[in-house]
N, C-alpha and C positions, 0 to 999 in steps of 0.2 A: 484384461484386454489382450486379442492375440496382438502377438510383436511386429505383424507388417500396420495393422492399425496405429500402434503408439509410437511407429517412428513414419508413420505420415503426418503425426502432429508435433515430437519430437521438434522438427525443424522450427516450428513458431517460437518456441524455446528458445533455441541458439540463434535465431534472428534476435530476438530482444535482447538477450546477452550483448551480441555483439556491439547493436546500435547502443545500451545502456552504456559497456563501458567505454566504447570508442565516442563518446559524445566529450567526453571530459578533454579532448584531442581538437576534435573537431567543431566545437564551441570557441576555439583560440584559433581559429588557421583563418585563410581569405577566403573558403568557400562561401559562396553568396549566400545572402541571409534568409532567402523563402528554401535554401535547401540545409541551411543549418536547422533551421524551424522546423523542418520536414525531420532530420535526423534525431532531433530533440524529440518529438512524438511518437518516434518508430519505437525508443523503449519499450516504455511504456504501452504503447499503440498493438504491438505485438504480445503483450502478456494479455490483451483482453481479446488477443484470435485463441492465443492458447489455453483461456477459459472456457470462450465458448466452443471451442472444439471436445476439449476435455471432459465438461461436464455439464448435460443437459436439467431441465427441470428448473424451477425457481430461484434454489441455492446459487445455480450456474449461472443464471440471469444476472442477478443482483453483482457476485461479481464481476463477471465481465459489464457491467455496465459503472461501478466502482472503476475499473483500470481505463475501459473507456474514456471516460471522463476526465479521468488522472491525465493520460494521452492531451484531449483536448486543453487542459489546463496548463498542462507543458507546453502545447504550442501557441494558445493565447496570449498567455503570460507575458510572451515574448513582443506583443504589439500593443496590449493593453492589458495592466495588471487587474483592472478592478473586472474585467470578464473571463480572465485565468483564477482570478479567485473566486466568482462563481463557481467556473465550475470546477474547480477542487469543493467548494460547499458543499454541491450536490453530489460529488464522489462520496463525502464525508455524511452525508445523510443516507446513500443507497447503501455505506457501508453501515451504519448502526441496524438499519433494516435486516441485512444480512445478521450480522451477531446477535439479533435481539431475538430472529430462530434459534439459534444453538445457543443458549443460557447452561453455565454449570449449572450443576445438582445442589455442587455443595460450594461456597468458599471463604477461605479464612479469614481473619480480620485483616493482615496483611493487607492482602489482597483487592475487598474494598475499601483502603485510607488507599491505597494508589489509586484506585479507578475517581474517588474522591477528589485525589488532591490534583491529579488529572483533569476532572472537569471545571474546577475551583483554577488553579494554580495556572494553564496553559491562556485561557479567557484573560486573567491579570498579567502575565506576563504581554500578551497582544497587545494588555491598553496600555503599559509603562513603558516599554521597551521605545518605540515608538517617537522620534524628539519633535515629527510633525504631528503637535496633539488634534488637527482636525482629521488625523486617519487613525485615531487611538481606535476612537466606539466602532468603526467597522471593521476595524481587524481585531478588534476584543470579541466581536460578536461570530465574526469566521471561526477564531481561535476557541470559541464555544461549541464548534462541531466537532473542531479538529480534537478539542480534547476530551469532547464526549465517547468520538470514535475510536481515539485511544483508549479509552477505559471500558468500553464496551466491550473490543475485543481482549483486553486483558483477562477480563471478565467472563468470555465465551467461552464453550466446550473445545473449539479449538487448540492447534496444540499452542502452548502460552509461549514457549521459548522459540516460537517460528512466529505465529499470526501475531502473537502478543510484543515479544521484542521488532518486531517491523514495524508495526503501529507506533510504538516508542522512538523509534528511528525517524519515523517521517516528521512525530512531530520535534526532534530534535534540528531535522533540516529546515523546520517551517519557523523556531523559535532562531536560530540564526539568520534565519531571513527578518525576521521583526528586528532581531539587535544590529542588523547591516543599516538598519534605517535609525538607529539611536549610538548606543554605545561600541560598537563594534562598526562606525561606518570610515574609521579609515584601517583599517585590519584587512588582514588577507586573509586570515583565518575562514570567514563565510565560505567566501570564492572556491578556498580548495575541498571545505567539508559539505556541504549544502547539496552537489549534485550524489555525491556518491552516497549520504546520510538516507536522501528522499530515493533514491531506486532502487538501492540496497534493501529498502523498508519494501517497497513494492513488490517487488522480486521475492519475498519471505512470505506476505501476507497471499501473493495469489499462490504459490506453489503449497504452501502450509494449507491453505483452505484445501483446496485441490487434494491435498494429498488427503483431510479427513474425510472431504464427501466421496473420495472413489472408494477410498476403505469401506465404508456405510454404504456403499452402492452394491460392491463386491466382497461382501463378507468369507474368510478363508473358513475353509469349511476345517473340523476338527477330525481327523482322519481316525482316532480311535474311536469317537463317536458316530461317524460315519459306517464302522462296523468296517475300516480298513483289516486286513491281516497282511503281514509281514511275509514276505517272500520267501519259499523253502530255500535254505543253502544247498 
């Protein structure tokens, strides 16, 4: 991509940055709350301009419509939880769509006992966790996307220690969000890990993608293959 093009999108970038990690600031201060709500989305909100700016085609789609949603779910959340967990659902279903294109070739046994234990273990963790058992089965049953999506993308061609440990991030933030409502609900612990766990994880997953489909877009050509010769001294 020439360089005045990738730094007219460059700034969607450092907007999300900014808003992701000044929110941890500004979730504690007295600014009013439809503009805290507003900051809370802009993270996020801003990694799905800098999808779709980045990269067109279906791949592109699906995620910006994954951080999308993530955005919307951040600022639902904030007024009613059971239509923030919508739609982080449907984040977590557009994201399987997405990794269930890019499938490895090959992977170890390792590798699926986590996507496994992932889809088994985050689902039970949603309905124990929990001390109001009439919101067990519908956060057992969210926490059945969320750990599907986890192990999907562990699972994918993507790169595993960017798309794969974000995936793992998010649902670390979303399993201390279930143990805030059981065992962890008079702990501070959630409060300081939770926002930085779940945008840290965003922030990996959209740029890691990004980073493979531009490669696969823009393939570097092999200059000896290409029939390069080396410059007389």
């Amino acid at each position: 991509m020439p360089r005045r093009a990738l730094a007219e999108k460059r700034p969607w970038l450092l907007a999300s940055l900014f808003f992701g990690v000044t929110w941890m600031f500004v979730g504690e201060s007295r600014l009013p709350g439809l503009y805290q709500i507003g900051w809370k989305g802009a993270g996020v909100g801003f990694l799905a301009i800098y999808a779709f700016a980045r990269h067109a085609g279906t791949d592109g789609r699906l995620l910006t419509a994954v951080m999308a949603l993530g955005a919307v779910g951040d600022c639902a959340i904030e007024i009613d939880p059971v239509a923030g967990g919508a739609a982080f659902f449907a984040a977590h279903l557009f994201a399987i769509a997405l990794y269930a294109r890019h499938r490895r070739d090959t992977t170890t046994a390792s590798q699926k006992m986590l996507a496994v234990a992932l889809l088994i273990g985050v689902p039970l963790s949603g309905y124990f966790l929990p001390s109001e058992r009439n919101m067990a089965l519908p956060i057992a049953l969210y926490a059945l996307a969320l750990g599907g999506m986890a192990g999907m993308a562990w699972t994918s061609s993507f790169p595993r220690y960017r798309v794969g440990t974000g995936a793992l991030l998010f649902v670390a933030s979303d399993l201390l969000i279930f143990a805030r409502m059981g065992p962890l609900a008079n702990s501070a612990l959630p409060d300081i890990l939770i926002w930085p766990l779940y945008y840290c994880g965003q922030l990996l997953i959209c740029t890691g993608v990004l980073k493979m489909l531009r490669a696969a877009a823009h393939p570097r050509v092999d200059r000896r293959s290409a029939g390069h010769r080396p410059m007389p001294r």
